[in-house]
C-alpha positions in Angstrom: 0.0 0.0 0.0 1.1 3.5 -0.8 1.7 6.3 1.7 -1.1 8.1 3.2 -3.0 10.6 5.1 -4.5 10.1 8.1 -7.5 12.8 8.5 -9.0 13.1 11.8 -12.1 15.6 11.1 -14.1 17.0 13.4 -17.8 15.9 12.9 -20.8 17.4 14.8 -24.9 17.5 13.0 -26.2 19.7 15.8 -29.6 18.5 14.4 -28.6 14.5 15.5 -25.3 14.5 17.5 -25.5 15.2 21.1 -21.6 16.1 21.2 -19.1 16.7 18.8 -16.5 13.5 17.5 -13.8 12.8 15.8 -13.7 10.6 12.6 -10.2 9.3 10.9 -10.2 9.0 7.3 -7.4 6.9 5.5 -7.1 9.2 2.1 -4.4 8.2 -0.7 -1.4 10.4 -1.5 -2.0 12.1 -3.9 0.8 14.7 -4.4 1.3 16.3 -8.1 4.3 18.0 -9.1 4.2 20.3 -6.2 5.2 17.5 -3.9 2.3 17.9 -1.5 -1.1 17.5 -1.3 -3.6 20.7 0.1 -5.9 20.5 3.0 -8.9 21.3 0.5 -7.7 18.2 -1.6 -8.2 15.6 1.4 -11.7 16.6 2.2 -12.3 16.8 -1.4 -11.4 12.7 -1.6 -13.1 12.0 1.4 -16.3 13.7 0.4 -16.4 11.9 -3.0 -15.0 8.7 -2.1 -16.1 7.9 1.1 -18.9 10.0 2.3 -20.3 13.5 2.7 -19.0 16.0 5.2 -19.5 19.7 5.7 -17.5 22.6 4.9 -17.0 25.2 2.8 -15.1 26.2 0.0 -15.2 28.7 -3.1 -11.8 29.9 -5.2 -9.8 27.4 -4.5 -6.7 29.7 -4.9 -6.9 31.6 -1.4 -8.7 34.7 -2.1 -12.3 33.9 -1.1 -11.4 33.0 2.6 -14.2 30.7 2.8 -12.0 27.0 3.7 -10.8 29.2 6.5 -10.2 26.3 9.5 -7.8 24.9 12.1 -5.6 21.9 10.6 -3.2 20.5 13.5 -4.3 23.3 15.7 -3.1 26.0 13.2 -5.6 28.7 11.4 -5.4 28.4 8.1 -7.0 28.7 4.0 -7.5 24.5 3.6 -6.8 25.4 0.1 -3.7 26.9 0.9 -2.0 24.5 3.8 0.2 21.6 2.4 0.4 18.3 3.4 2.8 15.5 3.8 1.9 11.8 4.2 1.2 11.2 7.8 -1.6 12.2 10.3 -3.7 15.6 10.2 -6.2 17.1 12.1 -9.1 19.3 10.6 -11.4 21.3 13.0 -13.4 24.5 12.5 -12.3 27.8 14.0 -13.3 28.3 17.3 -15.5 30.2 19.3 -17.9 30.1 16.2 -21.5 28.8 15.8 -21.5 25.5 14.2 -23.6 24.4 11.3 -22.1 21.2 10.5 -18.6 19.7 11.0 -16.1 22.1 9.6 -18.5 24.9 8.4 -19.5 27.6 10.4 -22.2 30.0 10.6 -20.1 32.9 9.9 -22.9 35.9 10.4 -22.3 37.1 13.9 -18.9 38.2 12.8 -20.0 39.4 8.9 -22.4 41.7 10.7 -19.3 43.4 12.6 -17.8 44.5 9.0 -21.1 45.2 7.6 -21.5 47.4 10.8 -18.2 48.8 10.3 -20.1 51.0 7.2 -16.9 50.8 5.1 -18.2 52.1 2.2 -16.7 55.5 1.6 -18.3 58.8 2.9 -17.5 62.2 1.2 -19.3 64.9 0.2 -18.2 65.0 -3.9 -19.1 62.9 -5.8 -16.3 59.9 -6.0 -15.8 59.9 -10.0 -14.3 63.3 -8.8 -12.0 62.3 -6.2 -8.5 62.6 -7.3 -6.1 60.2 -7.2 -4.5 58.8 -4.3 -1.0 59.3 -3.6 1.2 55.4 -5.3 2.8 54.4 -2.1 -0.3 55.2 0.1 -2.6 53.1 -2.3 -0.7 50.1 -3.6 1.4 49.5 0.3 -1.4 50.1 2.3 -4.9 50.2 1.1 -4.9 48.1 -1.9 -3.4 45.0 0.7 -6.1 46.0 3.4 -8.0 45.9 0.3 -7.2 42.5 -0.1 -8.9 40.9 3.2 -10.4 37.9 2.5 -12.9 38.3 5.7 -11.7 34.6 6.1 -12.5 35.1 9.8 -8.3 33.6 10.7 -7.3 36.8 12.6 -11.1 35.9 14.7 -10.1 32.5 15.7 -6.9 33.5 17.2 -7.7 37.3 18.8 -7.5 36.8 22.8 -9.4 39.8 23.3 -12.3 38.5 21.4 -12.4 35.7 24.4 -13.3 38.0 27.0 -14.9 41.1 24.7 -16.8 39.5 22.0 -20.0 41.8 22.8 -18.0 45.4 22.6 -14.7 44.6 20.5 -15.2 44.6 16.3 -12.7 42.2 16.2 -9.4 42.5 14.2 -11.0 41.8 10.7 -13.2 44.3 11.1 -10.9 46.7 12.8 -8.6 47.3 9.7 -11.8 48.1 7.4 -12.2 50.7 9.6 -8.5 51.8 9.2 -8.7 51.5 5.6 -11.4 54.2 5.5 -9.4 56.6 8.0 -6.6 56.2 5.5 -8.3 57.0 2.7 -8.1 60.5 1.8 -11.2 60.6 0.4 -13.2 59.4 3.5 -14.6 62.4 5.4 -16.3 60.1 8.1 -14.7 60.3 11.1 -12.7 56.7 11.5 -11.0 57.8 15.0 -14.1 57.9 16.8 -15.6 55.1 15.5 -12.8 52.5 16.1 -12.7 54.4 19.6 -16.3 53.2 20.4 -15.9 49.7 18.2 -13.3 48.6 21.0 -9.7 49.9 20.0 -8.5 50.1 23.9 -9.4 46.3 23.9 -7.2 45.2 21.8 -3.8 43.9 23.3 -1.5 44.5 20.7 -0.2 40.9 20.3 0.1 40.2 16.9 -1.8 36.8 16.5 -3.9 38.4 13.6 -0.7 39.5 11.8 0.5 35.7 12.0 -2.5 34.2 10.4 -3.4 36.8 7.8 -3.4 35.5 4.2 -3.1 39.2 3.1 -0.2 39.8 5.1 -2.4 42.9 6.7 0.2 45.3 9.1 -2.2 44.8 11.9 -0.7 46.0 14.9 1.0 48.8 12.5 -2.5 49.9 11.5 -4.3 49.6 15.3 -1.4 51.8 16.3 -2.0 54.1 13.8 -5.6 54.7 15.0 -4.2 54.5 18.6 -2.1 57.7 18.2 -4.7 59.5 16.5 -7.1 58.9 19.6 -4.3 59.8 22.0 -4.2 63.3 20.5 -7.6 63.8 20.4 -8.1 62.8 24.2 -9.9 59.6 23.5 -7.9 56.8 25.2 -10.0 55.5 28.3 -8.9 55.4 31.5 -6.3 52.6 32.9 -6.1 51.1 28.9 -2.6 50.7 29.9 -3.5 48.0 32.3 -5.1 46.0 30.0 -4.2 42.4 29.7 -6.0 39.6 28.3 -3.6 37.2 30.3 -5.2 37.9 34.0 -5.0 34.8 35.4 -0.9 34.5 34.5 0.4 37.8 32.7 3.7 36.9 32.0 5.1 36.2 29.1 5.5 32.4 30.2 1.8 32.3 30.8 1.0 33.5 27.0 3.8 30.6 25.7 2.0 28.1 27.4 -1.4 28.9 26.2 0.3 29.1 22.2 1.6 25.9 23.1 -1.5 24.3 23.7 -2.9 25.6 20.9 0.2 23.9 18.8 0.2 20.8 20.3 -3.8 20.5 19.3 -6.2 21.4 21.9 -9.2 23.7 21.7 -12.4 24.5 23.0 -13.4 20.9 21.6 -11.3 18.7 24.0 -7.9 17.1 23.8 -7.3 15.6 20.2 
């Protein structure tokens, strides 16, 4: 027998299942002259070969965002993670409403960009605007431009854990940025990141790591951050802000990344 992948997927029919389980999938290696096989290709197999499982999937070429998952306790486009021969895990990103094994309900968190109003505001017309300055558009805007809302940066934000009710979340966050970057946008972007949970944030960086746009993130939020500052908008003890309360030290935050790696999540032990 050849080599092969060992899938264990997540499975969970909140219509029939009582608890989530894991299934393992033996899947054939399949690698073409790229040497490896994607994520997207072994639940393809497994789907047509063996039986039906959920989750979702659009482009194929990671733009769309829509495989966006955790395979072996990594974030990540399934389209866009390799595989070697061996055993892999595929789970759906946490902390999200489940519709059926690996796809999730992703409205709750679409409705924090649609809320974010990021269509531009001016008072011309926009076939008048003028043209933005070439470093400014094609460094900045045109790759916050490029978000794939694949929700990545969502699974992985600590602050989310504790302020999913007042904090937009990263994703979110930078379309608001965009907008206070564009010098067309006469809406007033300090304010509303102020009140959309800026202070929340804790600056760590987990939604730069993840980011299939390669989005600035804590660049951006630091941008906005100053802006505030000078306008007297920073609330009161933001300084003391730390998502790691029970251990905030910097061996408290390793441990909790190695967990993660090792492939644990809200779901149980793997």
């Amino acid at each position: 027998m050849g080599e092969t992948i060992i899938a264990k997927v997540f499975r969970y029919d909140p219509s029939k299942d009582k608890a989530p389980y894991y299934k393992e999938y033996t899947v054939p290696w399949q690698a073409d002259e790229s040497g490896f096989m994607t994520g997207l290709q072994v639940l393809h197999y497994i789907y047509e070969n063996i039986e039906p499982i959920a989750y979702d999937y659009n482009c194929r070429g990671s733009i769309c965002g829509r495989c966006s998952m955790v395979i072996d306790g990594k974030p990540g486009l399934a389209c866009y993670t390799a595989l070697q021969p061996g055993h892999h895990t595929f789970e759906p990103l946490e902390g999200q409403p489940i519709i059926r094994d690996l796809m999730i309900d992703r409205k709750p968190v679409m409705k924090k960009f649609v809320e974010t109003e990021v269509a531009k505001k001016t008072l011309n017309p926009v076939e008048k605007s003028e043209d933005i300055e070439y470093d400014l558009y094609w460094n900045t805007l045109e790759r916050l431009n490029n978000c794939r809302e694949c929700m990545l940066c969502y699974d992985v934000c600590p602050a989310l854990k504790i302020n999913d009710h007042d904090y937009i979340g990263p994703g979110a966050m930078m379309q608001v940025a965009f907008r206070h970057l564009d010098p067309h946008d006469e809406a007033d972007r300090v304010q509303q990141a102020v009140f959309s949970g800026l202070w929340k944030c804790v600056l760590c960086g987990s939604c730069e790591l993840v980011c299939p746009a390669q989005i600035p993130h804590v660049k951006l939020l630091t941008i906005l951050r100053d802006e505030a500052k000078k306008r007297g908008m920073k609330p009161e003890g933001s300084d003391n802000y730390n998502f790691w309360k029970n251990d905030p030290t910097e061996d408290g935050q390793a441990e909790d990344n190695q967990t993660r790696e090792e492939g644990s999540n809200e779901y149980g032990e793997i």
